[in-house]
C-alpha positions in Angstrom: -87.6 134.0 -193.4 -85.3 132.1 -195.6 -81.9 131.6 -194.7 -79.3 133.6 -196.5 -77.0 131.7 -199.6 -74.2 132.3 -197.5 -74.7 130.6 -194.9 -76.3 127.1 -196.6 -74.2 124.4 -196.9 -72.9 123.3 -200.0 -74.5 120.8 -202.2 -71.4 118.3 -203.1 -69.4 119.2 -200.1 -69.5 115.1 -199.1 -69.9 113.9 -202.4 -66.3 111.6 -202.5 -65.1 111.5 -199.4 -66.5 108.1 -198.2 -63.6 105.2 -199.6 -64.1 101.4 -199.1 -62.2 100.4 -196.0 -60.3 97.2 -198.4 -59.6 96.9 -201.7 -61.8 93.7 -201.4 -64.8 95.6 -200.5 -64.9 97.1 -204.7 -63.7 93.6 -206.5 -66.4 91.6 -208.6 -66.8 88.1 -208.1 -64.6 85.7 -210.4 -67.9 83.7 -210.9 -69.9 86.9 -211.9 -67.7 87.3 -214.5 -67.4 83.8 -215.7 -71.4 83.8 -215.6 -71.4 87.2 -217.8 -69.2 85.6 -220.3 -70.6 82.3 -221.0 -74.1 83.8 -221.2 -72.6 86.1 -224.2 -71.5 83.0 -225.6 -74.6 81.1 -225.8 -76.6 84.2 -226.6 -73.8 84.8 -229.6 -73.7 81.2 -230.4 -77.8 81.1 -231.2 -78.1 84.2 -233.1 -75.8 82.3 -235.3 -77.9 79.3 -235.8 -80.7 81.2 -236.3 -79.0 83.0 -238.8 -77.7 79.8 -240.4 -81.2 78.2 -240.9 -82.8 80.8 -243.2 
């Protein structure tokens, strides 16, 4: 028999309550960041040769 709405649990009762014991447990690395950037860089940096050549 199935159980009764009122009595099932609710679906996003735990959603939020877990929270990271630091606030160094949620910060990016500096390097990750660094990386992120230069990549844009060099991947900005050859669409413009390649658009300089034609």
């Amino acid at each position: 028999m199935p159980t009764p709405p009122e009595q099932l649990p609710a679906a996003g009762a735990g959603i939020g309550t877990e929270t990271a014991a630091h606030l160094s447990d949620r910060r990016i690395p500096v390097l990750t960041l660094g990386v992120g950037l230069a990549l844009v860089g060099l991947g900005i940096g050859f669409l413009g040769i390649r658009m300089r050549r034609r």
